[in-house]
PDB file of N, CA, C and O in Angstrom:
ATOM      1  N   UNK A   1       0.849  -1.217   0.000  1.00  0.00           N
ATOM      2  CA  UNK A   1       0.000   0.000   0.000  1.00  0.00           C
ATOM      3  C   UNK A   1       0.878   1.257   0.000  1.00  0.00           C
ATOM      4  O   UNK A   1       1.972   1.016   0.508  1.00  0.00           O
ATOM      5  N   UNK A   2       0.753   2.377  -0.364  1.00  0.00           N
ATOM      6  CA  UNK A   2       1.085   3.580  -0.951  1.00  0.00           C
ATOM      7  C   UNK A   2       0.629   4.534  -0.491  1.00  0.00           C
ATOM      8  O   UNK A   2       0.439   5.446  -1.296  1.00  0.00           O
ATOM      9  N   UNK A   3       0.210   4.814   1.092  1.00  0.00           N
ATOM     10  CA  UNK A   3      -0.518   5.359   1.411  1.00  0.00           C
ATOM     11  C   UNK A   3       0.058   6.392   2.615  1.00  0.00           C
ATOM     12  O   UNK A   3       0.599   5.825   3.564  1.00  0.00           O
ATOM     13  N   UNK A   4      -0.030   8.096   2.655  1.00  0.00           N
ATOM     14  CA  UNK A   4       1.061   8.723   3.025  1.00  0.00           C
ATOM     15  C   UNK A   4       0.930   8.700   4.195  1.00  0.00           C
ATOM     16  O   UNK A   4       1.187   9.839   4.586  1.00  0.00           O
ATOM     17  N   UNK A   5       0.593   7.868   5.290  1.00  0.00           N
ATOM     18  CA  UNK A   5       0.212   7.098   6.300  1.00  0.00           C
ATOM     19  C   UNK A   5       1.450   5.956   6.369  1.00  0.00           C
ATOM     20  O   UNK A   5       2.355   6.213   7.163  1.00  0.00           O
ATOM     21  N   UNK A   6       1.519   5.062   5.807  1.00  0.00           N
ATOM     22  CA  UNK A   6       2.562   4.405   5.026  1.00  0.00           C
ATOM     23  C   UNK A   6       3.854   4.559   4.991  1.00  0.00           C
ATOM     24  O   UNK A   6       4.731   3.810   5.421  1.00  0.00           O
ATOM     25  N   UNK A   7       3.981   6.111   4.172  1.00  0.00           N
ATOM     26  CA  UNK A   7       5.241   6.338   3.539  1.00  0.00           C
ATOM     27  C   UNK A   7       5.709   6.934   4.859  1.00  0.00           C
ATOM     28  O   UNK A   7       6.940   6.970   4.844  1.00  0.00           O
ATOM     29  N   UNK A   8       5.132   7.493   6.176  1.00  0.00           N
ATOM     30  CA  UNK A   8       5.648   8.631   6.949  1.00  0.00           C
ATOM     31  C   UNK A   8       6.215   7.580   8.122  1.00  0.00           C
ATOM     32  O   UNK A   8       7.112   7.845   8.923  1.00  0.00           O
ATOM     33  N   UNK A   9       5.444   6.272   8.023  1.00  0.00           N
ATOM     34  CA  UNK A   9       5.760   5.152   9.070  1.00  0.00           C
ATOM     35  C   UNK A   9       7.477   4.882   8.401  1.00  0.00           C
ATOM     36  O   UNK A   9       8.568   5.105   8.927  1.00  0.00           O
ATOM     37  N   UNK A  10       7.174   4.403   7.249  1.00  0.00           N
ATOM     38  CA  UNK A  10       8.639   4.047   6.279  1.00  0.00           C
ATOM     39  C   UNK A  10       9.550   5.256   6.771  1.00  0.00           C
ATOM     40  O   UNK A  10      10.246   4.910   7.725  1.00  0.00           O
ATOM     41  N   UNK A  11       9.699   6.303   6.464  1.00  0.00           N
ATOM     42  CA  UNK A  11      10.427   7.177   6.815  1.00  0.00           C
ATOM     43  C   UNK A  11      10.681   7.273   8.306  1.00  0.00           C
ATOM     44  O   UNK A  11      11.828   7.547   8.659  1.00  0.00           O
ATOM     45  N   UNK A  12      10.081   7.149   8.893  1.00  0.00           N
ATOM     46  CA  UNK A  12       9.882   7.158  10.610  1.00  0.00           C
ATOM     47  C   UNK A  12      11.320   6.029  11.068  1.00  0.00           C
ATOM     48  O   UNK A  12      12.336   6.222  11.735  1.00  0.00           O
ATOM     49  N   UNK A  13      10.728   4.733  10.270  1.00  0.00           N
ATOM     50  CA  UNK A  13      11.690   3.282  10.554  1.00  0.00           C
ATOM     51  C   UNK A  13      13.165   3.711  10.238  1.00  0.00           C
ATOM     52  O   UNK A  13      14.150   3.569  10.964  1.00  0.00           O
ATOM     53  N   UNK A  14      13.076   4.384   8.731  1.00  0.00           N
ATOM     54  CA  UNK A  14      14.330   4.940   8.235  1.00  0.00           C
ATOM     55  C   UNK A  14      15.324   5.429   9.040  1.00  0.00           C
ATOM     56  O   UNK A  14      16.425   4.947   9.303  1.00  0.00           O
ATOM     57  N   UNK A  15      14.630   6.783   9.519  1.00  0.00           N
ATOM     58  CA  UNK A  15      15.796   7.678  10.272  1.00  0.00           C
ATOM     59  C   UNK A  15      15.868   6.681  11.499  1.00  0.00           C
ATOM     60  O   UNK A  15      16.969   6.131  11.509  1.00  0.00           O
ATOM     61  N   UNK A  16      15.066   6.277  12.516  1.00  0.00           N
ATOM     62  CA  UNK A  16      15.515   5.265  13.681  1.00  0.00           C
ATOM     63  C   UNK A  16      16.727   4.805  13.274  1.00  0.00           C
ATOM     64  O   UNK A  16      17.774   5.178  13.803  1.00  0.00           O
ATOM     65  N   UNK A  17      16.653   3.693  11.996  1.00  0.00           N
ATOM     66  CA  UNK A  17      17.777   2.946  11.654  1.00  0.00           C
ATOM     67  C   UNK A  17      18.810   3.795  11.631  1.00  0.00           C
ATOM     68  O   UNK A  17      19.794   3.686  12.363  1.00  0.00           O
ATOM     69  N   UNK A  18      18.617   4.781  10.695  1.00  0.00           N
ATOM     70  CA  UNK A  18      20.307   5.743  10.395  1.00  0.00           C
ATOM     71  C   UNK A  18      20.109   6.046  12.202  1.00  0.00           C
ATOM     72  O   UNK A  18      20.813   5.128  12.624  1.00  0.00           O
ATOM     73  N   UNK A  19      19.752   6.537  13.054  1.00  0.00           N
ATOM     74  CA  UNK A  19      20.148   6.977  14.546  1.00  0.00           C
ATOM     75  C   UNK A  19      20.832   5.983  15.099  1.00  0.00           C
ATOM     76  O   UNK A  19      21.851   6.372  15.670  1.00  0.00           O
ATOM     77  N   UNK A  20      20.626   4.751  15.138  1.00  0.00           N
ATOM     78  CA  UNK A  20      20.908   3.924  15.872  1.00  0.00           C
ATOM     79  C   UNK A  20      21.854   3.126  15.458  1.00  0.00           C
ATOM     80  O   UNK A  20      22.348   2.328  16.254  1.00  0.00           O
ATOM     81  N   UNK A  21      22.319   3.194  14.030  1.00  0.00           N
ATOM     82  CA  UNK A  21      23.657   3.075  13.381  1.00  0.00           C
ATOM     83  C   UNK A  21      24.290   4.426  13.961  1.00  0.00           C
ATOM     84  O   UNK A  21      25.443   4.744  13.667  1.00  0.00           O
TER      85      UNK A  21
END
């Protein structure tokens, strides 16, 4: 799903990862 609900969770996971690297 494609849904900018979605994309803001995806982005959310993103930066965590780059922080926590």
């Amino acid at each position: 799903m494609d849904t900018p609900t979605n994309r803001s969770i995806t982005q959310s996971q993103s930066h965590i990862d780059q922080t926590t690297l």
